[in-house]
C-alpha positions in Angstrom: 19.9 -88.4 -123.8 19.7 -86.3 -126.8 20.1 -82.9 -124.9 23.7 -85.0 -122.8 24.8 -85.4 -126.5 24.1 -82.0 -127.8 25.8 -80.5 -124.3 28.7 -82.7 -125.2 29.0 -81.7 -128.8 28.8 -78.0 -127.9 31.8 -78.5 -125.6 33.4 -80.0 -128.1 33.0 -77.5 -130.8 31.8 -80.5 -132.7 27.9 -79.0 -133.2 27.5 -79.1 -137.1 23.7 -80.6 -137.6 21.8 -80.4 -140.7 18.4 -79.3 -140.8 15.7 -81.3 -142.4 14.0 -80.4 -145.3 10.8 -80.2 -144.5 11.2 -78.1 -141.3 13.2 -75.5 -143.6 9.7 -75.5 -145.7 7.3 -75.8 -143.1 8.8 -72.5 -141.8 9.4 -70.3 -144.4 5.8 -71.2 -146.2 4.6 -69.5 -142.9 6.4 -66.4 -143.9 5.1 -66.3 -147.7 1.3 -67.0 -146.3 1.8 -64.2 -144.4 3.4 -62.0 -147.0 3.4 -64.0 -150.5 6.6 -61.2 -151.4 8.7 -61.9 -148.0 11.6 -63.3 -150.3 11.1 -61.3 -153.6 13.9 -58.9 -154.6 15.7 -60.1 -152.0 19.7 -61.7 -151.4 19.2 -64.2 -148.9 23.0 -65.0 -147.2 22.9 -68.8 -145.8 26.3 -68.6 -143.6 28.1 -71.4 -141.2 26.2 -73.8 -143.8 28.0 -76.9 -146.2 26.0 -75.8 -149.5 27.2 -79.6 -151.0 25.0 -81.5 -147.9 22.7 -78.4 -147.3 19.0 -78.6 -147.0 18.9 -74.8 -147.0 21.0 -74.0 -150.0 18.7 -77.1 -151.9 15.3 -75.5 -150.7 15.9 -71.5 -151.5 18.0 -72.8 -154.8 14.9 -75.1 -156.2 12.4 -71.9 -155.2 14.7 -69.2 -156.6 12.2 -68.4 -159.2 8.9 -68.5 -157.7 9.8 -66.6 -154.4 11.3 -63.8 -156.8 14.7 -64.2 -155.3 17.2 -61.8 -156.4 20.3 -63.6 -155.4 21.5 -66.6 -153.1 24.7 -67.1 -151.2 25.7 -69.8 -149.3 29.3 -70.3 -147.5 30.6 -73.3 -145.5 33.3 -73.6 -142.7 37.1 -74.8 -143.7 37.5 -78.6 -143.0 40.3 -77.9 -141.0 38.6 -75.2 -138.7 35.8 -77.9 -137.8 38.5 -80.5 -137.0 37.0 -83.5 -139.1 39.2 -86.1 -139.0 39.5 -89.0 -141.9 38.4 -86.0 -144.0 38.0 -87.0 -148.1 36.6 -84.3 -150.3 33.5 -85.0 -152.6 33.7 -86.3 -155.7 31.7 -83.1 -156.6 35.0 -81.0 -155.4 37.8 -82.9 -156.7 36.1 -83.1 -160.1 36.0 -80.1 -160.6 38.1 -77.6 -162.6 38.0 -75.4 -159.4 39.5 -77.9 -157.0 42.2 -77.3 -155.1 44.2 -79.6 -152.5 45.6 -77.3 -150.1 42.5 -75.0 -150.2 39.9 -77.9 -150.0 41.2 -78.4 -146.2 42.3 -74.6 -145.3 39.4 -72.3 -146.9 35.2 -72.3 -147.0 33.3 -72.5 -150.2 30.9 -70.0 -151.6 28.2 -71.1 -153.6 26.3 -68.2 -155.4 23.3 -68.5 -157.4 22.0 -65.3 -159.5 22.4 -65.7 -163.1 21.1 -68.6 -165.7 24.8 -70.2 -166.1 23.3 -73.6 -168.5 21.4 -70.9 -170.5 18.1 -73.1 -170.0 15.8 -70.0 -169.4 15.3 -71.2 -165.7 17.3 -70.6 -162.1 17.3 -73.1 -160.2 20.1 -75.3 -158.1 21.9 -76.4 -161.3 23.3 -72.6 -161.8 24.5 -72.5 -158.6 28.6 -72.0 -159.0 30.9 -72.3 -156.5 34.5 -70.8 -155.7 36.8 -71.3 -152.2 36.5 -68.1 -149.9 39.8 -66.3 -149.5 39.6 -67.4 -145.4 38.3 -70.4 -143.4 34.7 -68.9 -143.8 34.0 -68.2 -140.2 31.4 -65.6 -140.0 32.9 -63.3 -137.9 35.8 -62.5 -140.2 35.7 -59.8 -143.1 34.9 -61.7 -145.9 31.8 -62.9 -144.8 31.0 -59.9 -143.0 31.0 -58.2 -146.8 28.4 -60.9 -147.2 26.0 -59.9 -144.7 26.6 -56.6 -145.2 25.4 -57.8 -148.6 22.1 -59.5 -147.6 18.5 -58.7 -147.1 17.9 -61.5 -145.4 20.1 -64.1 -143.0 18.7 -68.0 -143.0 20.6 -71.0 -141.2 21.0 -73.5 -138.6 24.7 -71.7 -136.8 26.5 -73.8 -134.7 24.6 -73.8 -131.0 28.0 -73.3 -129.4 28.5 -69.9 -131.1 24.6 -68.7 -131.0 25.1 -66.0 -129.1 27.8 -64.2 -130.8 25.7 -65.1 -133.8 22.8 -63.3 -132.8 25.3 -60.4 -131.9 26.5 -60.7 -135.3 23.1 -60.4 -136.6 21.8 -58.0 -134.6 24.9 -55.2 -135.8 23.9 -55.7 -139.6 20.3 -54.9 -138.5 19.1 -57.2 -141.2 16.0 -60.0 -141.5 17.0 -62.9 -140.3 15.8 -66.6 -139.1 17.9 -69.1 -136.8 17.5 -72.1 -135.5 18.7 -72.6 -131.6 17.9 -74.0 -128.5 14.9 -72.7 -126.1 16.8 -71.9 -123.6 18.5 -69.6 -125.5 16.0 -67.3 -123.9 17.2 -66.5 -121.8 20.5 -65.2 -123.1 21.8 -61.8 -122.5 21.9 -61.4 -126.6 18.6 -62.4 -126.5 15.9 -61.7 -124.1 16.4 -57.9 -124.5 15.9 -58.4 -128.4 12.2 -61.0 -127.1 10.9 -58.2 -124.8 11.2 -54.9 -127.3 9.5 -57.3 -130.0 12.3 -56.9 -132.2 12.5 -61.1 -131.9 9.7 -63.6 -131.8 9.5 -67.6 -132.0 9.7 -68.8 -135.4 5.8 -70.5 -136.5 7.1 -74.4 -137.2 8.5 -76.0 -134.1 6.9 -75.7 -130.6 7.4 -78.5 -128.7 8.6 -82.0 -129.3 12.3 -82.7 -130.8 13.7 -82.7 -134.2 16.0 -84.8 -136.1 19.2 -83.2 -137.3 21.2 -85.0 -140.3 25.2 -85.4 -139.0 28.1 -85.6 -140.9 29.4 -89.0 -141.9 32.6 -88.7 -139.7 30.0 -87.7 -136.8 31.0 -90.0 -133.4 27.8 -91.8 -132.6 28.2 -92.6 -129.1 25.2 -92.7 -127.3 21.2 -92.8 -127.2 19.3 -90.8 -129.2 21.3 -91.4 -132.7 20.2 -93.5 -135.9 21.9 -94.3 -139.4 19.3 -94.8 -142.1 19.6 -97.7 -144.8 21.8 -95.3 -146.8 24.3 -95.2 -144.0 23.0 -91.1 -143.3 23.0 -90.5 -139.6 20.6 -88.5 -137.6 20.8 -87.0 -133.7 17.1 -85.9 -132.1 17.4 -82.6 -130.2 15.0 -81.6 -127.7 13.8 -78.0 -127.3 14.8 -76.3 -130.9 13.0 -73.3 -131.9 13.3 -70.8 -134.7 14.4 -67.3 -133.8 13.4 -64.5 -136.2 12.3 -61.2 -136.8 10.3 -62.0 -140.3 6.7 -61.1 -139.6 4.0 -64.2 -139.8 0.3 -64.5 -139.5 0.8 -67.4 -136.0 2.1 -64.4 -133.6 -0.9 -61.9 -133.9 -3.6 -64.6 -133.1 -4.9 -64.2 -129.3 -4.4 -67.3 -126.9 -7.2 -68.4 -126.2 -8.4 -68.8 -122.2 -10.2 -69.0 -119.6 -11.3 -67.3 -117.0 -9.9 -67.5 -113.5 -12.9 -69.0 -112.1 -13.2 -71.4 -115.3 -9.7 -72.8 -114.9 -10.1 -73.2 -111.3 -13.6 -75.2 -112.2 -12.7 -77.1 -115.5 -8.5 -77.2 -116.3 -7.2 -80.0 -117.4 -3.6 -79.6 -115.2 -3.8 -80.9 -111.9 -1.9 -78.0 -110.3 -4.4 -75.1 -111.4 -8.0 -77.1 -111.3 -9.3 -76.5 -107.7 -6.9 -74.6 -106.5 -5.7 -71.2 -105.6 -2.8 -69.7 -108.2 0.5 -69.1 -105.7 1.7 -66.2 -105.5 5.8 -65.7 -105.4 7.2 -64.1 -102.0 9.8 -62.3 -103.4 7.6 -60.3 -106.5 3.9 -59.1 -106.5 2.9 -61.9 -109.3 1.2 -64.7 -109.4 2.5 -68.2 -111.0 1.0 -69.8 -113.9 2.7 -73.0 -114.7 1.1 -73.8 -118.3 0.5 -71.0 -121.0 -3.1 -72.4 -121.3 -4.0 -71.7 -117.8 -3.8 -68.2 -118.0 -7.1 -66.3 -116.6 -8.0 -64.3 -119.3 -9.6 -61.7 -116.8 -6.3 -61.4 -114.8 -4.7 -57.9 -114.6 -1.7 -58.4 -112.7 1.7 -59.4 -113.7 2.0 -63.5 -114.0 5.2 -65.7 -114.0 4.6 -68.3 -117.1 7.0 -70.7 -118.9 9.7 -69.8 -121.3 7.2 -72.2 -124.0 4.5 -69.1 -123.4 6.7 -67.4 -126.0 5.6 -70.0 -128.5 2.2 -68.2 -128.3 3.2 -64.9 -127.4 0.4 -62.4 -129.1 2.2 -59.0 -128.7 -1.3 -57.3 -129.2 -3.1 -59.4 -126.3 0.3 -59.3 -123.8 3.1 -57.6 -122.5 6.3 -58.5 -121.2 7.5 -57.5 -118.0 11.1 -59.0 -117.6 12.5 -62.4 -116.9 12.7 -62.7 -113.2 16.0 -64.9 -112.7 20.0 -63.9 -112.0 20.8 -60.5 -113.0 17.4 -60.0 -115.0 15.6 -60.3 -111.5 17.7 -58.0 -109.4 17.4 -55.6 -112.1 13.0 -55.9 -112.3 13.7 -55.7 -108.1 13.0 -59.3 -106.6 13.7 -59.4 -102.9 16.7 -61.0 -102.0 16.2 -64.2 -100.0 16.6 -64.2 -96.0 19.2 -66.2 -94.8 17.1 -69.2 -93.5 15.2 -69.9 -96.1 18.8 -70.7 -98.2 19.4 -73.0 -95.6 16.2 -74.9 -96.1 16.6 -74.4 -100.0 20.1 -74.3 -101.2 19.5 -73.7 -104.9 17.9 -70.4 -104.0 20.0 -67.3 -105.6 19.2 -63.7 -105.0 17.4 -62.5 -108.3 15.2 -66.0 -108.7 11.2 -66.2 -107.8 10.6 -68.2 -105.3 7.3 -69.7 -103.9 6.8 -71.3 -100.3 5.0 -74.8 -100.8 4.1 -76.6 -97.4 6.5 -74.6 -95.3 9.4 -75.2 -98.1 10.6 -72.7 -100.6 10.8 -73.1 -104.1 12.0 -72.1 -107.1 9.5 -72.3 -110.4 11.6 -73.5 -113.5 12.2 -70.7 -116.0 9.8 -67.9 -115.7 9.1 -65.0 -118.2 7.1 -61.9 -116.4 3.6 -61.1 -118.5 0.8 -58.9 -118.0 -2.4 -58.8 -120.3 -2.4 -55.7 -122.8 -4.7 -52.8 -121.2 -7.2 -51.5 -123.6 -6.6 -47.8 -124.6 
């Protein structure tokens, strides 16, 4: 359903949502509980956004003032370099003195917001001017680069099919930053490196479920999981979206809370732990936990659990050992399969865990290594 259509609209290139107010706010209020100055001082760049239909550019422009934010920049992709056909500009665009035909279709927009423009003794979104960009306002060119280089701080929703060169992009400016992408971006090569040295962390606000992305009007709805409001706005759910950042908040130092072996095996709620044994892989010296909540607090060892664990990851109560699947699991030393169990499992590939269940092998869905932090 939803995830088909996002697959589809990544393929396509065609991957420009809008995020939702409130999720924008439920997320960075995390931040300022944690630290009330997170923002102050700062620039805060808002890239591979559309600052006239933005809900970031709207929130950080209507809380310029009381975060203490020093300056705001916001830039938007060319029309022509997100191939939108039956394009019309704004009537915000084309009356003003600013517009331009030719550059309205071949160049982004920059809106900027850092000085009292109406002379009303406030900041806030109605000082926010705009001017085209020189280029189509990709943020891998120069221009934009400037930009970041720029910024304290790095906010948007990028498009999923360029998330990880945008977390590469990211990542070279060594600034703050917080994304929004898919879960399984996890397990990334741009990624996972960044999840395991803690220099990355799911974001406090979304941790299961789906969330409803806004569309542009020109947006093909062509499938389940779409709705137009009574305003004629449409909206596409999309299942497994997280925040990824590296802004510190209050949610990632707070222990899980567990059990003990023996008290999961007693009293679990999940069918698969509750009177049973925990299997142990074949191929690594681990044992598998399929839900986060099942962990025994009073194990030692090194467990397999799933990709969501890192939506509770506590870097004080755990480690991480690796992520035991393709290249990452050759490289942590998983045992290579033998021949005939491929032949009873076919979607066995050397680097995977693997479990035998009733004579059969099997692979766990995505697995992240852990083991509980040893007391100095």
């Amino acid at each position: 359903m939803a995830n088909t259509n996002l697959a589809n609209a990544k393929t396509a290139k065609n991957d420009e949502f809008y995020t939702q107010y409130s999720d924008i706010q439920k997320e960075m209020n995390a931040y300022l509980e944690y630290n009330p100055d997170v923002f102050r001082g700062k620039t805060i760049l808002l890239p591979c956004d559309d600052p006239e239909w933005s809900n970031f550019t709207k929130f950080f422009a209507q809380n310029f003032e009381s975060f203490g934010i020093k300056k705001l920049i916001s830039t938007s992709y060319a029309v022509e370099s997100k191939k939108i056909k039956d394009w019309q500009p704004t009537l915000f665009e084309t009356e003003s003195p600013y517009y331009d035909a030719d550059k309205s279709r071949t160049n982004g927009k920059i809106f900027v917001l850092d000085e009292d423009i109406n002379n009303d003794g406030r900041f806030n979104i109605n000082d926010l001017h705009w001017s085209y960009l020189e280029g189509d306002g990709d943020f891998r060119s120069d221009e934009v680069k400037a930009l970041r280089d720029e910024a304290d701080i790095i906010i948007t929703n990028p498009p999923f099919s360029l998330f990880r060169e945008f977390v590469s992009w990211i990542v070279e400016s060594g600034k703050e930053y917080s994304i929004i992408g898919n879960v399984n971006a996890i397990s990334y090569k741009e990624v996972f490196p960044l999840i395991k040295d803690n220099k990355m962390w799911m974001g406090v606000s979304i941790h299961s479920g789906d969330r409803e992305f806004g569309v542009p009007e020109t947006y093909p709805l062509e499938a389940a999981g779409w709705r137009v409001d009574e305003n004629g706005n449409k909206y596409i759910r999309v299942k497994g979206v997280r925040w990824f950042t590296n802004i510190d908040h209050g949610y990632r130092h707070e222990p899980l809370p567990l059990m003990t072996l023996e008290d999961n095996k007693l009293y679990s709620k999940h069918k698969e732990v509750k009177g049973k044994d925990y299997i142990r892989y074949e191929n690594y010296d681990a044992i598998d936990v399929p839900y986060s909540d099942a962990i025994p607090a009073d194990y030692d060892g090194v467990m397999g659990v799933p990709l969501t664990f890192l939506d509770r990851y506590c870097p004080e109560q755990f480690e991480i050992i690796g992520h035991p699947h393709g290249d990452y699991g050759l490289e942590l030393g998983l045992k290579p399969y033998p021949r005939e169990l491929k032949k009873m499992n076919k979607g066995l590939r050397d680097g995977d865990l693997y479990f035998i269940k009733d004579g059969i092998p099997e692979l766990p869905y995505r697995r992240i290594l852990i083991r509980k932090k040893q007391e100095s």
